[in-house]
C-alpha positions as CSV (number, residue, x, y, z in Angstrom):
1,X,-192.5,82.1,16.1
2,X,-192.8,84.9,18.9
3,X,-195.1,87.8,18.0
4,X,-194.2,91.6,18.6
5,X,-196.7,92.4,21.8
6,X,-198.0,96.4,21.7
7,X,-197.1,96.9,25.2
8,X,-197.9,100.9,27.5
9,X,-194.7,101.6,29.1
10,X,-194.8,104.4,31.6
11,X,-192.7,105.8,34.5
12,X,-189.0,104.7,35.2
13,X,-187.0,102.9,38.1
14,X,-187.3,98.9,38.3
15,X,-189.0,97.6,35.4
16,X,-192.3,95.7,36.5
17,X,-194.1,94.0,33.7
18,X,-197.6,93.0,34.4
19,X,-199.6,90.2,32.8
20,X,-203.3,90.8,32.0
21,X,-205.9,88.4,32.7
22,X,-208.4,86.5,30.3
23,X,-210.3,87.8,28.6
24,X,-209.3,91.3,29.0
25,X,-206.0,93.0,28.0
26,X,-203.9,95.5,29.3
27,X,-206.0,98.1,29.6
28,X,-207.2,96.0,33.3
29,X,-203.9,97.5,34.0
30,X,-205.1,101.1,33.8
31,X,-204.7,102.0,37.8
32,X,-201.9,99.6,38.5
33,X,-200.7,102.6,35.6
34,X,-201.3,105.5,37.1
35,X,-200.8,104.1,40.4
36,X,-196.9,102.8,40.1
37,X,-195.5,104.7,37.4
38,X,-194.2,107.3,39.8
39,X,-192.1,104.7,41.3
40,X,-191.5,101.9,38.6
41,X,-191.1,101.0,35.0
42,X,-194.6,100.0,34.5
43,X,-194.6,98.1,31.2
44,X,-198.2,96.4,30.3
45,X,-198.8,93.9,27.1
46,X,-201.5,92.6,25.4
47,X,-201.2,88.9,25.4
48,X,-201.0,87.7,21.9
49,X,-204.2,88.0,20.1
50,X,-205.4,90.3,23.0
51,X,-205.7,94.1,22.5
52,X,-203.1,95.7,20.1
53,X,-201.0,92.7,19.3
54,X,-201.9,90.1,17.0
55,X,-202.6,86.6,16.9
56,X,-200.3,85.0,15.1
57,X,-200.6,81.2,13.4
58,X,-198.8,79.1,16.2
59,X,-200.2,76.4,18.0
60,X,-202.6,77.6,21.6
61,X,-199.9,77.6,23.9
62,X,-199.1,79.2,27.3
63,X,-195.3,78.8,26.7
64,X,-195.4,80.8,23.1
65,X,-196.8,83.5,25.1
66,X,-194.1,83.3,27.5
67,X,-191.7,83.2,24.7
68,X,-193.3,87.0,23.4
69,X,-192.7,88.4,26.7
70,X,-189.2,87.2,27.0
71,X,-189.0,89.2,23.4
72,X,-190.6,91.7,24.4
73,X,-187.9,92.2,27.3
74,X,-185.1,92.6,24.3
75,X,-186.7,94.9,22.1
76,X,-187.7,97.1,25.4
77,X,-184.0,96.7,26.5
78,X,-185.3,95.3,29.5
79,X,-182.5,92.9,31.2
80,X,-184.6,91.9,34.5
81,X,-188.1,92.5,35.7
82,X,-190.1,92.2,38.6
83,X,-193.1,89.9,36.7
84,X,-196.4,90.2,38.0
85,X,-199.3,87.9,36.5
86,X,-203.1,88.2,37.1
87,X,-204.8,84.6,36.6
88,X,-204.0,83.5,32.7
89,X,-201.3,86.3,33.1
90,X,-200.2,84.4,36.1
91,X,-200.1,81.2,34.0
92,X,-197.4,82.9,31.7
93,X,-195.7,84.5,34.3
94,X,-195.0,80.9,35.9
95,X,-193.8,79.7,32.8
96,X,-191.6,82.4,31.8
97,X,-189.7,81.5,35.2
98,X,-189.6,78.0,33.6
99,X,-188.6,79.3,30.3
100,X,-186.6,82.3,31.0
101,X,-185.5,82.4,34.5
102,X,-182.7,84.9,34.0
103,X,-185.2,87.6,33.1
104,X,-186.9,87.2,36.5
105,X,-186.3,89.6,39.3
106,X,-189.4,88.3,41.3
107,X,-192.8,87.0,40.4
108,X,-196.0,88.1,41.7
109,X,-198.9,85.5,41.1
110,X,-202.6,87.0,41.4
111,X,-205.5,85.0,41.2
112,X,-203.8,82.3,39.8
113,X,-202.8,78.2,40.1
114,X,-200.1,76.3,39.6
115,X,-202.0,73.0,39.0
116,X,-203.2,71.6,35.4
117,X,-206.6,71.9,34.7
118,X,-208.7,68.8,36.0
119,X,-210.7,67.0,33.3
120,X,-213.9,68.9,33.9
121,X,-212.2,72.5,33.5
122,X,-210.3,71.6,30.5
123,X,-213.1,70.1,28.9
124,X,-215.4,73.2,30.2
125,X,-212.8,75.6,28.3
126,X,-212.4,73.8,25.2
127,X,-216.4,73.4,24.9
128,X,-216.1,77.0,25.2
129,X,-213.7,77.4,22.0
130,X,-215.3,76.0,20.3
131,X,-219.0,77.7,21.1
132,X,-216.6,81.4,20.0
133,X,-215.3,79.3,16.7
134,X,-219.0,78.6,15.6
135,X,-220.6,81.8,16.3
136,X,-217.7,84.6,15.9
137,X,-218.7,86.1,19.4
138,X,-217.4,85.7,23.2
139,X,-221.4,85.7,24.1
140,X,-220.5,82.1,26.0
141,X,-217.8,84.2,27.9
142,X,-220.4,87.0,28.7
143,X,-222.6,84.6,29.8
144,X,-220.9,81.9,31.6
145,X,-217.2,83.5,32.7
146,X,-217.8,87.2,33.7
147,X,-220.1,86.8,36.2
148,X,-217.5,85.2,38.2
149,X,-215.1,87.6,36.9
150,X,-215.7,90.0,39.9
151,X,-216.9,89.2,43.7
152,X,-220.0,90.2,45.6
153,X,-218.7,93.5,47.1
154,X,-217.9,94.3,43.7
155,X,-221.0,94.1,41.9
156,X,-223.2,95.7,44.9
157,X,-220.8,98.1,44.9
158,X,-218.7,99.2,42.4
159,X,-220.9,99.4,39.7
160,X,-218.5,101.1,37.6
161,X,-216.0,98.5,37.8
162,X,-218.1,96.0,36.8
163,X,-219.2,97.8,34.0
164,X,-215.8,98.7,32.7
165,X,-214.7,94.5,33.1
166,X,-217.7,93.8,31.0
167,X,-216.6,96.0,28.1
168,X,-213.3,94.9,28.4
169,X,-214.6,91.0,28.1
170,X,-217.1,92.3,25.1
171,X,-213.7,93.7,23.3
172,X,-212.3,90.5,23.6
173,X,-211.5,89.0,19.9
174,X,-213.3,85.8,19.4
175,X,-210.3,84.0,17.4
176,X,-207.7,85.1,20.7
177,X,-210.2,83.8,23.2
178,X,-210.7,80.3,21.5
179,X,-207.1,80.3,21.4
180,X,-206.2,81.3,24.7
181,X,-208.9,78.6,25.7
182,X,-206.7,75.9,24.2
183,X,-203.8,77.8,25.7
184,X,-204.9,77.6,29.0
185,X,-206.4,74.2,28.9
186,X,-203.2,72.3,27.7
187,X,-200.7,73.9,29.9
188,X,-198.9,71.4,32.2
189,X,-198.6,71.9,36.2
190,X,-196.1,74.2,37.5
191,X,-195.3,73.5,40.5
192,X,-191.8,72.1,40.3
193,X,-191.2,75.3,38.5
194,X,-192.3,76.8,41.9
195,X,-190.1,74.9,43.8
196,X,-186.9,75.9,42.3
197,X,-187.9,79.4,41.7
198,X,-184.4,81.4,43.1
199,X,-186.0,84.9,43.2
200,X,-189.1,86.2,45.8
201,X,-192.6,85.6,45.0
202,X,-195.6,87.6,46.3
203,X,-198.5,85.2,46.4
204,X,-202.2,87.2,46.2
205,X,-205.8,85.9,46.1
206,X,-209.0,88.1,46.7
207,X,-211.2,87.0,49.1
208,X,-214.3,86.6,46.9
209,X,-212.1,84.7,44.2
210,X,-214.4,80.9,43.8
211,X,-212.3,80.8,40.2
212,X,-208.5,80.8,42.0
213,X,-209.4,79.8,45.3
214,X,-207.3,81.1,49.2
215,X,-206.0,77.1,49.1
216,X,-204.7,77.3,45.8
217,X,-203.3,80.4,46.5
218,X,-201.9,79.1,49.8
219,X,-200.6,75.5,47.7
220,X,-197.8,77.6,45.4
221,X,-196.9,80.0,48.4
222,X,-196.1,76.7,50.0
223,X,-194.3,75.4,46.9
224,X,-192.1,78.5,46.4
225,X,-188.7,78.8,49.0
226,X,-189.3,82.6,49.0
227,X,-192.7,83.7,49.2
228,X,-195.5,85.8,51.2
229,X,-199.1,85.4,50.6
230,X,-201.3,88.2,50.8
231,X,-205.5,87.4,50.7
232,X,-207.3,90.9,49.6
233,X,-210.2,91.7,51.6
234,X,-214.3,92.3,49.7
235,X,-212.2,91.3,45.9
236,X,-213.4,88.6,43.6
237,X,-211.1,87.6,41.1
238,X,-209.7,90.4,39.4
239,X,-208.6,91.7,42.7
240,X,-205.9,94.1,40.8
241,X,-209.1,96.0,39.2
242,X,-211.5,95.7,42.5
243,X,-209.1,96.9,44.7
244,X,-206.8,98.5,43.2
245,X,-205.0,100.7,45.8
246,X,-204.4,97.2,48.2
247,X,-202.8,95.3,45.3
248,X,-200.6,98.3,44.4
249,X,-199.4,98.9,47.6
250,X,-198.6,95.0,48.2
251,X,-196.8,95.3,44.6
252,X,-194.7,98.2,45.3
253,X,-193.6,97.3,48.9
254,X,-192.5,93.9,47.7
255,X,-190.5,95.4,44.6
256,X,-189.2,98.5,46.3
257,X,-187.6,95.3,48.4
258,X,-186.5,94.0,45.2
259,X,-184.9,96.6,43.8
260,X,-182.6,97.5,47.5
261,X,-181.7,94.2,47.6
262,X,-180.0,94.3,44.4
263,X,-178.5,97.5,43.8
């Protein structure tokens, strides 16, 4: 059963729908926003669970929350998108080109893989769900996830911003973040997905990222027939949120090409 996402919708033009990371929720989105709104569609949901949508009682799994989006595309009257994902976001993005190709305009992957989890990282996120099942509380996130969440640069520097992606993690409902967990840690590889992709990808990675890493980046550029890959100088892992006027700018240069190629 798909869930109804709450979903910000501002500015008009090509629609670009942008997938939030875990274990924030669209509100990571807030520059990307402000930022691309004068030129774009800019439509940002909470995941299921995440933010203003709810949970639902379906089994963890990245390809029901493709199956929301695709929803959420009809009810918005959206017929194509330009569909940008930010690491989990970029998990669902992949599989919504699986899923749902005829929705897809052109993909942007941030911070993201297209490999399964190897047996230590599944294992690490399922320990995880369960440590926010038994105590009601993303403290494990807090303590283990989000300082890895932002680079270097970023936390000697941008105080702010690390402030504001702590709160965002503290928001975080236990029962989505177990979920997402399991989510996350079943979800197969994608990169035949990659390889028959017919539409454009924009490939990004931050510099400072050691949880989506430049090779991994560099592996589903190489996968994809269409794709550039762009590395984002003195940005950890949330590079959208770090540096926010370098990932825009990449964004709307590579859907502004999107939309003149199919007018």
């Amino acid at each position: 059963m798909t869930v109804q996402l709450y979903a910000r919708d501002v500015g008009t033009g090509t629609p670009l729908v942008l997938l939030h990371a875990f274990p924030l929720s669209s509100a990571m989105w807030l520059e990307q926003r402000q930022g691309l709104a004068n030129r774009f569609r800019v439509v940002t949901p909470d995941l299921r669970g995440f933010g203003g949508s709810r949970l639902g009682a379906d089994d963890p799994s990245i390809d029901a929350m493709a199956d929301d989006v695709a929803h959420l595309f009809r009810g918005l009257g959206v017929r194509r998108a330009v569909v940008g994902g930010l690491s989990m976001g970029g998990y669902v993005a992949m599989a919504l080109c699986r899923r749902h190709p005829d929705l897809v305009l052109g993909v942007v992957l941030a911070s993201t893989r297209a490999a399964a989890d190897t047996g230590p990282v599944r294992e690490n996120r399922l320990r995880q769900a369960e440590a926010i099942d038994r105590d009601g509380t993303v403290r494990v996130l807090l303590d283990e996830l989000l300082p890895d969440l932002v680079g270097p640069t970023t936390y000697r520097q941008r105080a702010l911003v690390y402030g504001r992606v702590r709160g965002l993690v503290q928001a975080t409902p236990a029962p989505a973040a177990a979920w997402a967990l399991r989510a996350m840690a079943g979800r197969p590889e994608a990169f035949e997905t990659l390889r028959g992709l017919k539409v454009p990808a924009l490939v990004m990675a931050g510099d400072e990222d050691v949880l989506a890493t430049q090779d991994e980046a560099r592996a589903m550029a190489d996968a994809l027939p269409n794709a550039e890959l762009l590395v984002i100088p003195r940005a950890g892992h949330l590079c959208a949120v770090e540096q926010p006027d370098l990932f825009n700018q990449a964004v709307a240069e590579f859907a502004a090409a999107l939309a003149r190629t199919t007018r």
